[in-house]
Each structure stands twice: as C-alpha cells, then as structure tokens.
BALOBA-1460 file (C-alpha; in Angstrom, 3 decimals):
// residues 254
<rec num="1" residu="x" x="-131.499" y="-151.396" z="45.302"/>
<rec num="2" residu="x" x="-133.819" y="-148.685" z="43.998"/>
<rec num="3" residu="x" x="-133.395" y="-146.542" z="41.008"/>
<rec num="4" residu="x" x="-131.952" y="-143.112" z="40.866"/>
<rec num="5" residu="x" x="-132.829" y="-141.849" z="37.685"/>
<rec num="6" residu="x" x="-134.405" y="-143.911" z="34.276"/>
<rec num="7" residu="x" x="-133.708" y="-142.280" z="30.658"/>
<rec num="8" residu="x" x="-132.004" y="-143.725" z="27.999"/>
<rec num="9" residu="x" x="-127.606" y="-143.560" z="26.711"/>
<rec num="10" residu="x" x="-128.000" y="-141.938" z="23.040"/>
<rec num="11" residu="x" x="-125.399" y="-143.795" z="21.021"/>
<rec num="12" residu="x" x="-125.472" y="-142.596" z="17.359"/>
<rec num="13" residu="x" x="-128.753" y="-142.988" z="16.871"/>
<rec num="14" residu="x" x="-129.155" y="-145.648" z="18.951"/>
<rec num="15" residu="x" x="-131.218" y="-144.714" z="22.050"/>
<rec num="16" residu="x" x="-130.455" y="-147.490" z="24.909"/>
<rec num="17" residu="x" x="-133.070" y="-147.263" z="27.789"/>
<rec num="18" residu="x" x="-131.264" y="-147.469" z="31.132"/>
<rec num="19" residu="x" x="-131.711" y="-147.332" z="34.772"/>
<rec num="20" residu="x" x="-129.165" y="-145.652" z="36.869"/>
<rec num="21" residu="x" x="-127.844" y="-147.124" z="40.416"/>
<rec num="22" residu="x" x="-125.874" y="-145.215" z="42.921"/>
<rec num="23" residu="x" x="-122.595" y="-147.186" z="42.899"/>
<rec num="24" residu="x" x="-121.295" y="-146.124" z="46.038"/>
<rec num="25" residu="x" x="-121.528" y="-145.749" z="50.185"/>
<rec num="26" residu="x" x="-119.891" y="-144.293" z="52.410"/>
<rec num="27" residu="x" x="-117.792" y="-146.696" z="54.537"/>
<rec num="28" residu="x" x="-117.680" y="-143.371" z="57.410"/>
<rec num="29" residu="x" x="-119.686" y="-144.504" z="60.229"/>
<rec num="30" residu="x" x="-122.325" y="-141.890" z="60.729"/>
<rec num="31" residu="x" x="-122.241" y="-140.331" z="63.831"/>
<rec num="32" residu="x" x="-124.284" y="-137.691" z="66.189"/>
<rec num="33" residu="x" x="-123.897" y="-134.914" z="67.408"/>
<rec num="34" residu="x" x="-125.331" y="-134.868" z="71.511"/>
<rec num="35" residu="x" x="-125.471" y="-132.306" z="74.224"/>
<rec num="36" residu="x" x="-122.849" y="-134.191" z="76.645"/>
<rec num="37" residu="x" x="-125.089" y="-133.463" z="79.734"/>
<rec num="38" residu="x" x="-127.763" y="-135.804" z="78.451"/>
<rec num="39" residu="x" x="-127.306" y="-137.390" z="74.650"/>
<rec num="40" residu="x" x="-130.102" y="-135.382" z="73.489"/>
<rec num="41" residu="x" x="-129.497" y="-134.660" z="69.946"/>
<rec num="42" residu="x" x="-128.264" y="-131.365" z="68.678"/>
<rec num="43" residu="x" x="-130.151" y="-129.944" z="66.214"/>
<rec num="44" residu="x" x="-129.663" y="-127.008" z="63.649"/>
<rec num="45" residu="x" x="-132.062" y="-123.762" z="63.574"/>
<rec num="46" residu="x" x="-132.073" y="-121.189" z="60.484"/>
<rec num="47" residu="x" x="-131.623" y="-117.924" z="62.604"/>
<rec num="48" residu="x" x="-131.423" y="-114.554" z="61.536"/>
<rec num="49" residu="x" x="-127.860" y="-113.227" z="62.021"/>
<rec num="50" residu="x" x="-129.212" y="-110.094" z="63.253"/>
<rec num="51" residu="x" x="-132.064" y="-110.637" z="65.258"/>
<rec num="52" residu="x" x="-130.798" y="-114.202" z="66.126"/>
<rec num="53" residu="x" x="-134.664" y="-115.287" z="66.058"/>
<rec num="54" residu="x" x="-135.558" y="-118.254" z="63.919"/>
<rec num="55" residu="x" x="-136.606" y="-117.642" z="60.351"/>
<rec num="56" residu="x" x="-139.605" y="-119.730" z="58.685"/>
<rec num="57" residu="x" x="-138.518" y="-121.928" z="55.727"/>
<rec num="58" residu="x" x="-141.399" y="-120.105" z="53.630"/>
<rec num="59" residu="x" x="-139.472" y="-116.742" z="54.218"/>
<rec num="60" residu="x" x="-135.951" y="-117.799" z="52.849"/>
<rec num="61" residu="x" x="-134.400" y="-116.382" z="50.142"/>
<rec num="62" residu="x" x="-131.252" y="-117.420" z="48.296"/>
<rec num="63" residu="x" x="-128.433" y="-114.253" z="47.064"/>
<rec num="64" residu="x" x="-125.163" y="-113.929" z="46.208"/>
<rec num="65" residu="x" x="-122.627" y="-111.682" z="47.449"/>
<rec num="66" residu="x" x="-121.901" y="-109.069" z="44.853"/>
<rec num="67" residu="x" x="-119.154" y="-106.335" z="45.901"/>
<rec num="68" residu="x" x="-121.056" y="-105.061" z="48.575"/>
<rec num="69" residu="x" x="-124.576" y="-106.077" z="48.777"/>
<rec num="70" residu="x" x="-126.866" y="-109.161" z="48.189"/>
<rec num="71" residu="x" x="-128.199" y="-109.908" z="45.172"/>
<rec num="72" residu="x" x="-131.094" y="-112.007" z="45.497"/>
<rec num="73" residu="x" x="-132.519" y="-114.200" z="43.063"/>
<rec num="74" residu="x" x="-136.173" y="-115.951" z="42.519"/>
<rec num="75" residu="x" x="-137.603" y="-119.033" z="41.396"/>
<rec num="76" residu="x" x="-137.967" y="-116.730" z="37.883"/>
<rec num="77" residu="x" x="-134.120" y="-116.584" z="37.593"/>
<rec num="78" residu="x" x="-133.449" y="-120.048" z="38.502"/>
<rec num="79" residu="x" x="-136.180" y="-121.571" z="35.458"/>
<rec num="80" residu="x" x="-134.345" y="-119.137" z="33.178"/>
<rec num="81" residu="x" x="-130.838" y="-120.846" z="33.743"/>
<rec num="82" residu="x" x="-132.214" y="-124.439" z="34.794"/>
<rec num="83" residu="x" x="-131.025" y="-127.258" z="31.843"/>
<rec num="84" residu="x" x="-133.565" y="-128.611" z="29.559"/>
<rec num="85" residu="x" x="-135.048" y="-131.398" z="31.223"/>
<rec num="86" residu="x" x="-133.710" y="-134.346" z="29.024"/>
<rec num="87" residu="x" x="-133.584" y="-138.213" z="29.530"/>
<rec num="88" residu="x" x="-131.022" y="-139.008" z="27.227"/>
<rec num="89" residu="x" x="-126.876" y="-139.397" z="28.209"/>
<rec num="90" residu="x" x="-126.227" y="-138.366" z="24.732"/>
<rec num="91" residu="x" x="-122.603" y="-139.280" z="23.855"/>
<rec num="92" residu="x" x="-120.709" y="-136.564" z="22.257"/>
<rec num="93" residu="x" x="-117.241" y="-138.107" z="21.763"/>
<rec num="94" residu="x" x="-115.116" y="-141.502" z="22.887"/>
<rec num="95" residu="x" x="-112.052" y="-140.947" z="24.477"/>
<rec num="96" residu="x" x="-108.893" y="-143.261" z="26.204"/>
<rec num="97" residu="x" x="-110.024" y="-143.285" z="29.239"/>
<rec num="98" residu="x" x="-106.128" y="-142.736" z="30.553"/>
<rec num="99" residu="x" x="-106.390" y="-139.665" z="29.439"/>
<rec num="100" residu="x" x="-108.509" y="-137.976" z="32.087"/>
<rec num="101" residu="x" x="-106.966" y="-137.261" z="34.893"/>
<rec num="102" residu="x" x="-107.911" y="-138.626" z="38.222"/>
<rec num="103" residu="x" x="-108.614" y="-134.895" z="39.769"/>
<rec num="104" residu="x" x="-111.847" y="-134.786" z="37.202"/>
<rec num="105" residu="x" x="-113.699" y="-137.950" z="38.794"/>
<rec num="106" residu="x" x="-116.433" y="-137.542" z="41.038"/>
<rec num="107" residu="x" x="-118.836" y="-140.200" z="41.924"/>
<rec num="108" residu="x" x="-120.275" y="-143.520" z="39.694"/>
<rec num="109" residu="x" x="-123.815" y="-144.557" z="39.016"/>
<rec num="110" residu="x" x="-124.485" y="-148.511" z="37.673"/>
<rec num="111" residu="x" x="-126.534" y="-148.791" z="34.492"/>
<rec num="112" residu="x" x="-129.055" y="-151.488" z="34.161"/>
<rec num="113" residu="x" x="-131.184" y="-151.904" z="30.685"/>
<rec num="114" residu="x" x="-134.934" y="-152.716" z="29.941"/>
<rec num="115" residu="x" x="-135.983" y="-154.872" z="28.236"/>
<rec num="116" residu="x" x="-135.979" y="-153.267" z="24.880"/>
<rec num="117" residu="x" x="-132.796" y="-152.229" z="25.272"/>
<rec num="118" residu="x" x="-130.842" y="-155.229" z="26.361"/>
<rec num="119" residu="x" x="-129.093" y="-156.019" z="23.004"/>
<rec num="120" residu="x" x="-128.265" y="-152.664" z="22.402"/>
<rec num="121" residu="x" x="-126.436" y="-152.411" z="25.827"/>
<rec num="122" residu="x" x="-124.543" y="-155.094" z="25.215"/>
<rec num="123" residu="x" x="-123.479" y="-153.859" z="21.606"/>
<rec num="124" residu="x" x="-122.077" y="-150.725" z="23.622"/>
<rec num="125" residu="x" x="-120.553" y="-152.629" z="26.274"/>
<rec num="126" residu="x" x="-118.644" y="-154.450" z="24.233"/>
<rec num="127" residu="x" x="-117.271" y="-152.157" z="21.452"/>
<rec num="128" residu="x" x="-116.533" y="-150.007" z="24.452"/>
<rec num="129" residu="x" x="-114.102" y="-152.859" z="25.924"/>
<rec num="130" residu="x" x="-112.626" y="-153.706" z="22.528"/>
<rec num="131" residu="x" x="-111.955" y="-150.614" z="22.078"/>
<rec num="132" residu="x" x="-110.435" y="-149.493" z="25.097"/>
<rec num="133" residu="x" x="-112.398" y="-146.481" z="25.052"/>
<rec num="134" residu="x" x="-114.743" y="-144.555" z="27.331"/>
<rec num="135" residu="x" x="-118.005" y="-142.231" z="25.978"/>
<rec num="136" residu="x" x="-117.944" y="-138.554" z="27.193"/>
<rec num="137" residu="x" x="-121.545" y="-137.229" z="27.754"/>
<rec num="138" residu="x" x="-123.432" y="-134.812" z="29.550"/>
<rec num="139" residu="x" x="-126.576" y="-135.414" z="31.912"/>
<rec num="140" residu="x" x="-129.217" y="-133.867" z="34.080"/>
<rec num="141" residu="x" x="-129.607" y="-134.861" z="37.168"/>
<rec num="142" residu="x" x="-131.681" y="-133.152" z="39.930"/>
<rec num="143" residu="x" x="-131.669" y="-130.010" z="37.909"/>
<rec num="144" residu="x" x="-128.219" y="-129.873" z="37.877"/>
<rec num="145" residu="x" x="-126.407" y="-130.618" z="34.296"/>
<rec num="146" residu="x" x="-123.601" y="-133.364" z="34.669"/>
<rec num="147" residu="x" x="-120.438" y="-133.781" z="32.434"/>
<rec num="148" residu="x" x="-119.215" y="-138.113" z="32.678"/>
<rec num="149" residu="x" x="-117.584" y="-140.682" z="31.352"/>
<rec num="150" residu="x" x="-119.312" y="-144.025" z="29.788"/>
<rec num="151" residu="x" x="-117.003" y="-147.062" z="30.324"/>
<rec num="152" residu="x" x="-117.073" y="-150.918" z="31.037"/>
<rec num="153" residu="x" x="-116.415" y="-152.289" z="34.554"/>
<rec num="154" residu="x" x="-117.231" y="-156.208" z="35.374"/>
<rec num="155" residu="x" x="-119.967" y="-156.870" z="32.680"/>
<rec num="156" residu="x" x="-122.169" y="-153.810" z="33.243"/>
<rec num="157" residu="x" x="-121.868" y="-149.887" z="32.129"/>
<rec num="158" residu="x" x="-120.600" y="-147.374" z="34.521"/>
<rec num="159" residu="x" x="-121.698" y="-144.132" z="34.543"/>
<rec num="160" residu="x" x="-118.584" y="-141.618" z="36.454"/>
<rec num="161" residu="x" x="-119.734" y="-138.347" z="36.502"/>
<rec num="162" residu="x" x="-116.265" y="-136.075" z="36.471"/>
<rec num="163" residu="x" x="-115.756" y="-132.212" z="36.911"/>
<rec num="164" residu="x" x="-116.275" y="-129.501" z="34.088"/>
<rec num="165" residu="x" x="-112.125" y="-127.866" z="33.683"/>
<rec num="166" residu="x" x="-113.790" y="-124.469" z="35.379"/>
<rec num="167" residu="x" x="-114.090" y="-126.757" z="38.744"/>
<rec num="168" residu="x" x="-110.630" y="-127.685" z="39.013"/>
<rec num="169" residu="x" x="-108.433" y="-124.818" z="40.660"/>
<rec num="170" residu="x" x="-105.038" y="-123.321" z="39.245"/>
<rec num="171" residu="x" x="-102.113" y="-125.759" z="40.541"/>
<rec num="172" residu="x" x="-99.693" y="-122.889" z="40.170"/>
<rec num="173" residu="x" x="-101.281" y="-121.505" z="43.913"/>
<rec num="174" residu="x" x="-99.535" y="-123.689" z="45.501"/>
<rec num="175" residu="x" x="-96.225" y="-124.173" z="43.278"/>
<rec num="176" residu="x" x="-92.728" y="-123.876" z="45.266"/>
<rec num="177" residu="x" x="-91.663" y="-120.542" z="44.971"/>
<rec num="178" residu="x" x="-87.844" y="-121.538" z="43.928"/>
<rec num="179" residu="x" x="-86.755" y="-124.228" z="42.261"/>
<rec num="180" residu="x" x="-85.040" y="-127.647" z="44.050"/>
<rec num="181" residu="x" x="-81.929" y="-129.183" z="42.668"/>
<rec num="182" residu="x" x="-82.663" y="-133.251" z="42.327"/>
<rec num="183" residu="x" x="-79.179" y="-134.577" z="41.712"/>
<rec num="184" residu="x" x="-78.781" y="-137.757" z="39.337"/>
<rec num="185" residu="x" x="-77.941" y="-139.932" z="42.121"/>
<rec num="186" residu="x" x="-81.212" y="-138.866" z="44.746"/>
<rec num="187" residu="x" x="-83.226" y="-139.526" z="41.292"/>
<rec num="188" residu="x" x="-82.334" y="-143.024" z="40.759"/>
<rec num="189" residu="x" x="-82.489" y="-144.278" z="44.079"/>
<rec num="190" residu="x" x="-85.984" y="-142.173" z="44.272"/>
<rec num="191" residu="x" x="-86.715" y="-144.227" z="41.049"/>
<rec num="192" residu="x" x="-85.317" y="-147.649" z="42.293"/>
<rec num="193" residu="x" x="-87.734" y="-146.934" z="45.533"/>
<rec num="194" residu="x" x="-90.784" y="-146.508" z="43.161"/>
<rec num="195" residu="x" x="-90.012" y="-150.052" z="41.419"/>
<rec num="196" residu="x" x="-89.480" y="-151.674" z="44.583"/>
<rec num="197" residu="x" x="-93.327" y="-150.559" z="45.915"/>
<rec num="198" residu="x" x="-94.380" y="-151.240" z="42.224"/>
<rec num="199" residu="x" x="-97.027" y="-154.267" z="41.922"/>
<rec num="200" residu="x" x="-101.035" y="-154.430" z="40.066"/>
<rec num="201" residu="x" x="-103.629" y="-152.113" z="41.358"/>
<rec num="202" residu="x" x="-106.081" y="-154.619" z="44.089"/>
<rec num="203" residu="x" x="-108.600" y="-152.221" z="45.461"/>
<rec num="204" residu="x" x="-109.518" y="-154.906" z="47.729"/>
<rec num="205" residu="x" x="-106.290" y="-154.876" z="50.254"/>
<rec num="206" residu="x" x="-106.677" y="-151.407" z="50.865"/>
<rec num="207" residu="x" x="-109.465" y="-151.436" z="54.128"/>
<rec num="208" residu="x" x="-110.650" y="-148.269" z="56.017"/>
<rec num="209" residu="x" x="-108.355" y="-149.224" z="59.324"/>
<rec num="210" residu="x" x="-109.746" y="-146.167" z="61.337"/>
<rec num="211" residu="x" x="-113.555" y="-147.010" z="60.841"/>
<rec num="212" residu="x" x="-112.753" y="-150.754" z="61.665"/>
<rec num="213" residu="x" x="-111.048" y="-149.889" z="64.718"/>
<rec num="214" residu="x" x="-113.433" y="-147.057" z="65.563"/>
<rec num="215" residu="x" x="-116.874" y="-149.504" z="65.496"/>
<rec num="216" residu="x" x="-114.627" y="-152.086" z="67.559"/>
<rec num="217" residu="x" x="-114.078" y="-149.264" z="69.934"/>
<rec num="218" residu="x" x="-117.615" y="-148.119" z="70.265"/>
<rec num="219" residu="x" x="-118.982" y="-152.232" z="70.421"/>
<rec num="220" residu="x" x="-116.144" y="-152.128" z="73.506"/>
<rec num="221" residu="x" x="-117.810" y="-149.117" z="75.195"/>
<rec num="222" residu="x" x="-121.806" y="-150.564" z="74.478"/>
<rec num="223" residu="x" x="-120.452" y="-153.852" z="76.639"/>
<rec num="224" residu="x" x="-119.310" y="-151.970" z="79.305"/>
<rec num="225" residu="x" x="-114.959" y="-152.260" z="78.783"/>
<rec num="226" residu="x" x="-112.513" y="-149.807" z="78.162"/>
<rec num="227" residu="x" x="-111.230" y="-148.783" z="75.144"/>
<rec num="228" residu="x" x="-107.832" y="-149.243" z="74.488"/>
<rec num="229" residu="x" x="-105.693" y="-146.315" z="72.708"/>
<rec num="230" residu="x" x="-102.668" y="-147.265" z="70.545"/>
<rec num="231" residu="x" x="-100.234" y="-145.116" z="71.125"/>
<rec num="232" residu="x" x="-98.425" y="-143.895" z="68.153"/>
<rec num="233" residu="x" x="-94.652" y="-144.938" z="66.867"/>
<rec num="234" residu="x" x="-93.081" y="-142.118" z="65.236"/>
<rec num="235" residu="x" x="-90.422" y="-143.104" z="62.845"/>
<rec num="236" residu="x" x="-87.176" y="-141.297" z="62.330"/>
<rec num="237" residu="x" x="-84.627" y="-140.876" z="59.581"/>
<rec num="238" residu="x" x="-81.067" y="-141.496" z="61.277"/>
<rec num="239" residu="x" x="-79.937" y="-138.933" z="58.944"/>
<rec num="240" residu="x" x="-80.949" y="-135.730" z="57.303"/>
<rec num="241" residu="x" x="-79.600" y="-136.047" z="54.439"/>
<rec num="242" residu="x" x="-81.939" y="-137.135" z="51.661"/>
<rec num="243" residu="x" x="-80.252" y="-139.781" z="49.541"/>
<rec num="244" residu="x" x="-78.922" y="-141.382" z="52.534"/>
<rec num="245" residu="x" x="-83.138" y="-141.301" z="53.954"/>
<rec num="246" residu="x" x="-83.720" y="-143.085" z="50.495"/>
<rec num="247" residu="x" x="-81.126" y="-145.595" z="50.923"/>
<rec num="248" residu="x" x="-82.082" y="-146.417" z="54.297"/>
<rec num="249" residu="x" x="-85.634" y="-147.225" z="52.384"/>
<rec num="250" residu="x" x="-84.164" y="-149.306" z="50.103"/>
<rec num="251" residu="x" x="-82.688" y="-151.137" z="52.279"/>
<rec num="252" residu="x" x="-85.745" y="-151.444" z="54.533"/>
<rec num="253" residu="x" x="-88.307" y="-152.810" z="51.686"/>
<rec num="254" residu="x" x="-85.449" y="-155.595" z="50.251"/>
C-alpha cells in the first residue's frame, strides 16, 4: 500500500513523523458506461454550451455565478486564498470522541511512524486510549485545508477527516410543519421495540448484499446463463393503526 501524504502529528511540542494510508475502498463495483450498439466506451467531451464545439483544456477557465454574470478567477486568486503549505497535523484540542456527531465524519487515513518517531507514536496512542479521548486538528491535503479527528483503532492511529459546522445544512428545512401527538402507550412499545433489536455494534455482519448479488449476476451472464431476478415481497401491516403495527413487531422479533 503506497503512501498518501508524509508530515509529522504535532503533539505539544512533540512532532511525531507519520505516513498517511487511505483507509478505505469502495466495495461499488465499478462499472462502464457503453454505446449499446457495440460496447464501445462512452466518453465525456468539454463542449462549449453555445457553440457545442469542443473546448481545449489550455483554454478553460474556472467562475462563479454571481447574480447575473460570471466571475472568473485566475491562478493569482487561487495562491492568494490557497493554505500554507504545512506538514504538521498540529493538535489544537482533545475531545470525547462521542461527542461529534456522526453527520461530521468523512473519510479515514491510517498513520504509520518512522523510525524516529516510533516511541513517540506509541506515547500518543496510548494516552489517547486511556484517556478515551480523540485529538482535533487541522491538515492540508491536496491544497485543500482539512478539519479531523486523531483517535486509536486496533493498535495504530486513525486519522478521520470530518466536516467544518458551515458544511452541514440547517435540519430545520426539512422539519414537520405541525407537531405529532406520541401517546405514552405508542412510546413504550416504540421503546420496548428498540431494546428488543438492541445488541453490540459488529461491523462485520453487515455485507453489501446488492454488490454480492450483482458480480454473481454478471459471472452468470460471462458463462453464458440467465440471470435470475428475485422478485420482491412487500410486507404489510394488517392494521393502520400505529401501536397495533408496533405490537405486531413485537410480537414478530420474540
């Protein structure tokens, strides 16, 4: 696995060199898209809306819609805004890591040390698991400054890079518009449902079904068979009334 990025994780003033790993893939399968007359491969031309003719890479600009007209802007603008180019994950705080909400978390990156840093890494690693707490730093990272959390997972450090607050739209857009009476007795069973499907977090019995059964599908079609198509059950209430829906849940899961 090659390195994305090298620097260091400034801890105090401790400076702990690092590599960084992507520490995910994409379990989608990747797929084509082909002219159906002959599988050639579609491809994607810059054209000028206008003129509809193709427009050289060396002659693109990039702008931003401003009321009514384009601003455009040049590689000038761009160095004036552009973060300083550091190497350091400097930690500004620690935090409980229950604290952030999922909604903030983007994508993680694996930390390896050098050499020179390897006892240092582990003197992080492990006041951050006795603790219970994760670092909060910013990074650059392709130009592009990164706000993420610094936290233990299975003997290494994990860098999750999360979402700055101005990222995260307004939840009142799509509030209910009137309130809904819960009545004691919809809550408890509602509650009593919860504790039934309650049990410890295993990411590992959670598979992705659809691109399983969507390789098996295409492997079908490469030797030659047909593929089958399941044919969906849809499952009704027997009633429309809600506590009676719960009920028939219970009942179901016991």
């Amino acid at each position: 696995m090659r390195s994305i990025w090298k620097g260091s994780i400034g801890f105090g003033l401790v400076n702990i060199p690092v590599k960084l790993f992507s520490g995910v893939q994409s379990s989608h399968l990747d797929l084509d898209m082909l002219d159906e007359r002959d599988h050639s491969n579609i491809k994607f031309k810059r054209v000028n809306e206008k003129t509809q003719k193709e427009v050289p890479y060396e002659n693109i600009v990039k702008g931003y819609f401003l009321k009514d007209r384009y601003i455009v802007l040049d590689e000038h603008d761009f160095e004036e805004v552009k973060p300083e180019k550091t190497k350091v994950i400097e930690i500004e705080n620690f935090v409980d890591i229950a604290e952030i909400n999922p909604v903030y978390y983007e994508t993680s990156y694996f930390t390896q040390p050098e050499n020179q840093g390897k006892k240092a890494y582990a003197l992080l690693f492990k006041a951050l698991e006795k603790s219970k707490k994760a670092g909060v730093a910013r990074f650059v990272l392709r130009n592009n400054e990164n706000l993420c959390v610094i936290h233990p997972l299975n003997g290494i450090i994990v860098i999750t890079r999360i979402r700055f607050q101005e990222e995260i739209r307004d939840t009142k857009e799509v509030q209910l518009s009137e309130s809904v009476t819960i009545n004691p007795k919809e809550l408890q069973v509602g509650l009593e449902l919860i504790k039934q499907y309650s049990s410890p977090f295993n990411i590992e019995a959670f598979k992705n079904d659809y691109t399983q059964e969507l390789l098996k599908i295409i492997k079908s079609k490469a030797s030659g068979k047909r593929a089958t198509v399941k044919k969906i059950k849809v499952k009704k209430a027997v009633s429309d009334d809600l506590y009676e829906q719960l009920m028939e849940s219970l009942n179901k899961r016991a």
